[in-house]
C-alpha positions in Angstrom: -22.2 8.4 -8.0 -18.7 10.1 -7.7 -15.7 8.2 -7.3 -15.8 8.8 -3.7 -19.3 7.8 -3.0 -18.8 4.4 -5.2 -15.5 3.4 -3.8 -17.1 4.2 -0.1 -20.1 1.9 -1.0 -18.5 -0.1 -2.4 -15.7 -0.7 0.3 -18.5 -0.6 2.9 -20.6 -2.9 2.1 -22.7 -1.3 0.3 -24.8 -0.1 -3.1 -23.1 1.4 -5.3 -23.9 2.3 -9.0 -20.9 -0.1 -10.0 -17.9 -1.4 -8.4 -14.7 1.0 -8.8 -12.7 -0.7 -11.8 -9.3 -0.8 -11.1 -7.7 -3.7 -12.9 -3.9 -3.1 -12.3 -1.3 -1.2 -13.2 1.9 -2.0 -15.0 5.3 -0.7 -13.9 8.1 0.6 -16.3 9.0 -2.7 -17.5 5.7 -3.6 -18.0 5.1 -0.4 -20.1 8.4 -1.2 -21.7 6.7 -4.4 -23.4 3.3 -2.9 -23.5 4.5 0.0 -26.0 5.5 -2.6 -28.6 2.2 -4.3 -28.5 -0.4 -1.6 -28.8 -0.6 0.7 -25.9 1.2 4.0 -27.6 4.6 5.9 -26.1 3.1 8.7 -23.6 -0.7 7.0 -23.4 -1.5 7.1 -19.6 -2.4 3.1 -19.8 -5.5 4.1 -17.5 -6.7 6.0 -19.8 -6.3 4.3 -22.5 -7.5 1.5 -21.3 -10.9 2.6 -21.1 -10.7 4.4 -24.7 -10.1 1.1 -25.9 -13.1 -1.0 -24.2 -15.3 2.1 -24.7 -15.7 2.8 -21.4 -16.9 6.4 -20.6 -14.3 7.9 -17.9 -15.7 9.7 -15.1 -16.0 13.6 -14.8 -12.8 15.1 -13.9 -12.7 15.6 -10.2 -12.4 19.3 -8.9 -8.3 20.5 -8.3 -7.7 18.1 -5.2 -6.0 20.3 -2.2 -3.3 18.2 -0.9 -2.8 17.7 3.2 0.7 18.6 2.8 1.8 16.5 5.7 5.0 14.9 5.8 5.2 11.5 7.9 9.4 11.2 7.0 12.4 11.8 8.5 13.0 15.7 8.5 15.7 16.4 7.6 16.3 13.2 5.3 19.8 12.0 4.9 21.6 13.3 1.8 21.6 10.8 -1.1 24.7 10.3 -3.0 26.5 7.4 -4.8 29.1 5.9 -2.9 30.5 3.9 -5.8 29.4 2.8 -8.8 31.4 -0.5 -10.7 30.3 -3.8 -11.8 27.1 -3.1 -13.1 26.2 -1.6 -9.5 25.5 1.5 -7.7 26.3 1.4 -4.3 24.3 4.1 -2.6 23.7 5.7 0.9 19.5 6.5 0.5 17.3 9.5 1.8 16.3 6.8 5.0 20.8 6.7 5.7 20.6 3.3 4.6 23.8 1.9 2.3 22.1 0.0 -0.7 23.3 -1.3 -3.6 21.0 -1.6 -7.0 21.9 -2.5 -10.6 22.9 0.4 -13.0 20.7 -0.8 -15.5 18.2 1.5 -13.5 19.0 5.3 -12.9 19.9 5.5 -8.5 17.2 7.7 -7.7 14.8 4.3 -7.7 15.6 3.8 -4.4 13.2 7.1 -3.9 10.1 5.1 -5.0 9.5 1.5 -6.4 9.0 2.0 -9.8 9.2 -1.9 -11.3 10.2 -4.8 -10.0 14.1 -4.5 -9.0 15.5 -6.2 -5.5 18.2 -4.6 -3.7 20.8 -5.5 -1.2 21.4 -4.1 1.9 24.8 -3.2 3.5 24.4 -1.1 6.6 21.6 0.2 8.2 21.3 3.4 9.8 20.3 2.3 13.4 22.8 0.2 14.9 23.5 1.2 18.4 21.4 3.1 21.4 23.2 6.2 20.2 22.2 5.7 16.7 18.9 5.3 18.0 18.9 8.6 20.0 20.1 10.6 17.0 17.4 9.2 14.5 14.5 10.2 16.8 16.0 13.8 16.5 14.5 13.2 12.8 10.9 12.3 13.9 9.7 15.5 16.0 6.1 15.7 15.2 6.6 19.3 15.9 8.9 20.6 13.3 7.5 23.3 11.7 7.9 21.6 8.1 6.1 18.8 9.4 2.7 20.6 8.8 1.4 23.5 6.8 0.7 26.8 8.0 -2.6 26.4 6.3 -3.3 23.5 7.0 -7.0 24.0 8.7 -7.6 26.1 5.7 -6.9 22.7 3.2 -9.1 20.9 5.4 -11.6 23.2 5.1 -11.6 22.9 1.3 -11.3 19.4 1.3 -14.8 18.5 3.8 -17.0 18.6 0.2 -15.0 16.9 -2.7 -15.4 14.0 -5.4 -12.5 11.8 -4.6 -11.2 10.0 -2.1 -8.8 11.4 0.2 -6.3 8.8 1.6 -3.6 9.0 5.0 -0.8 6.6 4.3 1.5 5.6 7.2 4.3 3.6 7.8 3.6 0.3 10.5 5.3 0.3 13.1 7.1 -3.4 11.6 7.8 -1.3 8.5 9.6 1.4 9.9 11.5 -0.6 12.4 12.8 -2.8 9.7 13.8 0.9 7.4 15.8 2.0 10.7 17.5 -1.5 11.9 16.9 -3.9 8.7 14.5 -7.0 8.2 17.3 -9.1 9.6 18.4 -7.1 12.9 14.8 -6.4 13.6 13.9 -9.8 13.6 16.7 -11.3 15.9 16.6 -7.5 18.3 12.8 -9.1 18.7 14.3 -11.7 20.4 17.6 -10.9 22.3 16.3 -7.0 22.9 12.8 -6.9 22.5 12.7 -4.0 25.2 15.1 -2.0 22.8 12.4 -2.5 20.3 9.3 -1.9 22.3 11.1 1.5 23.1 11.5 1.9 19.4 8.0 0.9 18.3 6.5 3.2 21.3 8.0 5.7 20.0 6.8 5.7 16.1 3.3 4.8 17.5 3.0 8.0 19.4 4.8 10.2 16.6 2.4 9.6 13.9 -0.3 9.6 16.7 1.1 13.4 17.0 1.6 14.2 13.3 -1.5 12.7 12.4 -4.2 14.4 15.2 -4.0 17.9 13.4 -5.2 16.0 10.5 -7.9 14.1 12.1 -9.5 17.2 13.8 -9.9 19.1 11.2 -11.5 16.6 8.4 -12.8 13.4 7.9 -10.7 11.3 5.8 -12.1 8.6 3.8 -9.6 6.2 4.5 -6.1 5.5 6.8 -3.8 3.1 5.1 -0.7 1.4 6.9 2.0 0.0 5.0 3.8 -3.4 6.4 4.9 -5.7 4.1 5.4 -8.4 6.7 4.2 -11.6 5.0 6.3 -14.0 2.8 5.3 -17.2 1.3 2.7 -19.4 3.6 3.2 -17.7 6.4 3.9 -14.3 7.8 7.6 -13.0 8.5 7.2 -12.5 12.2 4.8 -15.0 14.3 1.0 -13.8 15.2 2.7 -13.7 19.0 5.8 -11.2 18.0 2.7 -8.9 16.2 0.8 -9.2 19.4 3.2 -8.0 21.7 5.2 -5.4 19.4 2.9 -4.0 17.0 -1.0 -4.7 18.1 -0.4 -1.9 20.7 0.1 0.7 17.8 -2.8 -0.5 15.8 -5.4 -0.4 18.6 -4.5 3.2 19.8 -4.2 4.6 15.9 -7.0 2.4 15.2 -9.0 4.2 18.7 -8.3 7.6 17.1 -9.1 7.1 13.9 -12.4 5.3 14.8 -13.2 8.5 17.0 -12.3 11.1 14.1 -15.2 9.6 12.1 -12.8 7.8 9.5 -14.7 4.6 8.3 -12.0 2.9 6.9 -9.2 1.6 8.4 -6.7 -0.6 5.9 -3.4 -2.5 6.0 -1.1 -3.1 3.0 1.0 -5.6 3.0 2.4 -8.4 0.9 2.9 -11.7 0.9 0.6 -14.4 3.0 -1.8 -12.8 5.3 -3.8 -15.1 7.0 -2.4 -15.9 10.0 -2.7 -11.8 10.4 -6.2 -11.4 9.2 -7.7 -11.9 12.5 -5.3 -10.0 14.3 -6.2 -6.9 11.8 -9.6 -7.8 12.5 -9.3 -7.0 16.1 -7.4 -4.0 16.0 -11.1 -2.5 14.1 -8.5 -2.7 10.8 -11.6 -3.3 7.7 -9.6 -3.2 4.6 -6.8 -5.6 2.8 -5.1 -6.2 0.2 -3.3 -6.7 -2.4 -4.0 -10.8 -0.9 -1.3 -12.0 -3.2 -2.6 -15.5 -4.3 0.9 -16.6 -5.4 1.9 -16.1 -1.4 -0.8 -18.7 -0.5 -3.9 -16.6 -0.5 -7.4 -17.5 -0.9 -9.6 -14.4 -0.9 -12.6 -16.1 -1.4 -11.7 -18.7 1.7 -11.2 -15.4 3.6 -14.5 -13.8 2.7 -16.2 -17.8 4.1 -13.7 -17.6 7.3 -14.4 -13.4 8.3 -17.1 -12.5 6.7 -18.0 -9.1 5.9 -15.5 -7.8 8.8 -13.0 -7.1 6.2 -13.1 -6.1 2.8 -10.7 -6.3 -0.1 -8.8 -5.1 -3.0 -6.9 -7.4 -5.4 -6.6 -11.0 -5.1 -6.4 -11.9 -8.8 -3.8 -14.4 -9.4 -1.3 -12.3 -11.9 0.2 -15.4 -13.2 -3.2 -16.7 -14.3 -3.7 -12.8 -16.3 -0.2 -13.6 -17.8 -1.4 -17.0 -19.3 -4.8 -15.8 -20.5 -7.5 -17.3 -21.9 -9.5 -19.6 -20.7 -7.3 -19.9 -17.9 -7.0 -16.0 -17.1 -11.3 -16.5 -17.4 -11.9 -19.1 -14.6 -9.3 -17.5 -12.2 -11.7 -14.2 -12.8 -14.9 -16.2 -12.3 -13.3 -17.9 -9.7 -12.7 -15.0 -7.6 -15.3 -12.1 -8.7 -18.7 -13.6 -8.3 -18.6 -14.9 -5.1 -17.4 -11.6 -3.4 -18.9 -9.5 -5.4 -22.6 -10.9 -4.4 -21.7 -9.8 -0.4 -20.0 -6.7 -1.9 -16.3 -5.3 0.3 -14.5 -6.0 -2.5 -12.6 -4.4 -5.1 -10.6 -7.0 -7.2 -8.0 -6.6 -9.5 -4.3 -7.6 -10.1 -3.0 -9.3 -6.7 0.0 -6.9 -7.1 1.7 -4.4 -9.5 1.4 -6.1 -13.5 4.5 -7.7 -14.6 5.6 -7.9 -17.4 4.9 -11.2 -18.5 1.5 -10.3 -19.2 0.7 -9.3 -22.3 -1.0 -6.0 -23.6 -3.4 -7.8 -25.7 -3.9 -10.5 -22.4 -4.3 -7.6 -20.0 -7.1 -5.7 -22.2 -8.9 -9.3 -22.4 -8.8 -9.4 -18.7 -9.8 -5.9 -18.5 -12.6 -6.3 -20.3 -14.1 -9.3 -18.7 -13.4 -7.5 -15.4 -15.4 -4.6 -16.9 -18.4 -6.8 -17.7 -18.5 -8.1 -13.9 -18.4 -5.2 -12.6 -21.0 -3.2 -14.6 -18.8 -0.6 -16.9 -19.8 -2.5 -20.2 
């Protein structure tokens, strides 16, 4: 099988040859600790990670043509340091939001997450009606960077390919929370929600827009949307608030996709889920993850509760790979089997590796991940 075929099957509900191994990836800290225990300055840790269990990679896939579709603001804010003292970088980001991150990281993090650093907030760039009416200004699905010229011509190249071609959008929580903050969002929910059932109408019918040129032209393998909106035990807004301001942008997005013969539709987000499972369940959404276990998940309880209605990547206690051994084995045995025998599931790392687990722990892992999934 190609990639794509075995991570459709397998995603699906399917046969495929073997289930996509995809055990986790470290980020630069991890790497950091990784390169003084045995995984070599430069080695892509993908890579080398199969050279090392003596697994045979799979044929490279033809040049992938990229959509060239831009979902942000255009044009961004400009980035630039505001201050820098103390050990800090105060900084006003690409989205117009003031942050503030430690200088033991270069600024330009704040363009993509590339370990595990928090930041803190200080002003947001939506703060009034006016604010509100000058940001949309950014969002004109119409803009003639927005799309490519050629773009029918890349979807024509991409209808026969190998790998698996991917739309990723903001939710509408996720984007509300860029423009106003976690915060403000939360309490505008409350004592404006018409403010914000303007704002999320809105962002539902701009990527509806930006996204239909895509849709009509090729058949994706999968639509992701990013949301982040679950903490510890419970989810950061209640199943009633997603309801009323975000179920209306799943179902039509959902509709659309559905109708452009896209099989998958998934939902990233961290932190506890299950309050929101059924909800994503509704809205036709049939992919999750990374079901962070520390966050008071239970994939496999999930699999007994929905069934084959949603399928998973992840959900592999991380803390239990950083402790290894026997205990890194029966959180593996725990979790694999079971799922694996329904299929809809691709498990690996409930989150990005950190960097309390070990090179040596994370091959060991890797291996007996390898063995359950039919690589060795």
């Amino acid at each position: 099988m190609t990639p794509r075929e075995r991570f459709l099957e397998a995603v699906l509900f399917g046969q495929p040859d073997k289930v996509p191994f995809n055990p986790g990836h470290g980020r630069e800290s991890t790497l950091e600790v990784w390169h003084q225990q045995g995984l070599p300055e430069g080695a892509n840790q993908y890579e080398y990670l199969l050279e090392v269990l003596g697994i045979e990679p799979d044929p490279p896939s033809e040049p992938a043509v990229g959509l060239g579709v831009s979902f942000r603001m255009i044009p961004e804010f400009e980035e630039k340091v505001l201050e820098h003292k103390d050990g800090h970088y105060i900084v006003q980001d690409w989205m117009g939001a003031i942050t503030e991150i430690s200088d033991k990281y270069d600024y330009t993090y704040i363009r993509s997450a590339k370990d595990f650093v928090t930041r803190k907030w200080h002003k947001f760039p939506v703060e009034t009606r006016a604010d509100w009416e000058e940001m949309k200004k950014r969002f004109d699905p119409h803009h003639p960077e927005r799309h490519p010229e050629d773009l029918v011509q890349r979807c024509t190249a991409l209808q026969e390919r190998n790998f698996v071609l991917a739309i990723s959008i903001n939710g509408p929580f996720w984007q509300l929370r860029e423009w106003l903050g976690f915060e403000n969002l939360c309490m505008m929910m409350l004592d404006d929600p018409d403010f914000i059932e303007d704002m999320a109408d809105f962002w539902t019918e701009f990527i509806s827009q930006t996204m239909a040129p895509i849709l009509d032209n090729v058949v994706v393998d999968y639509v992701m949307i990013s949301e982040d909106m679950g903490f510890k035990e419970h989810s950061m807004i209640s199943p009633a608030m997603v309801r009323r301001f975000l179920v209306p942008a799943y179902e039509r997005w959902g509709a659309e996709i559905k109708q452009s013969g896209c099989p998958i539709y998934a939902m990233d987000s961290d932190g506890h889920v299950g309050e929101l499972l059924p909800i994503w369940i509704e809205c036709d959404m049939n992919y999750s993850f990374p079901t962070e276990v520390a966050a008071g998940n239970d994939i496999v309880e999930y699999r007994r509760l929905y069934g084959k209605k949603m399928a998973y990547l992840g959900g592999i206690d991380k803390r239990a790979i950083a402790k290894g051994g026997l205990v890194m084995e029966k959180e593996v045995l725990r979790v694999v089997p079971p799922l694996l025998e329904d299929g809809g599931f691709l498990p690996g790392c409930d989150h990005g590796v950190p960097a309390d687990v070990s090179w040596p722990d994370f091959v060991a892992y890797s291996r007996l991940l390898a063995h359950l999934l039919g690589w060795l």
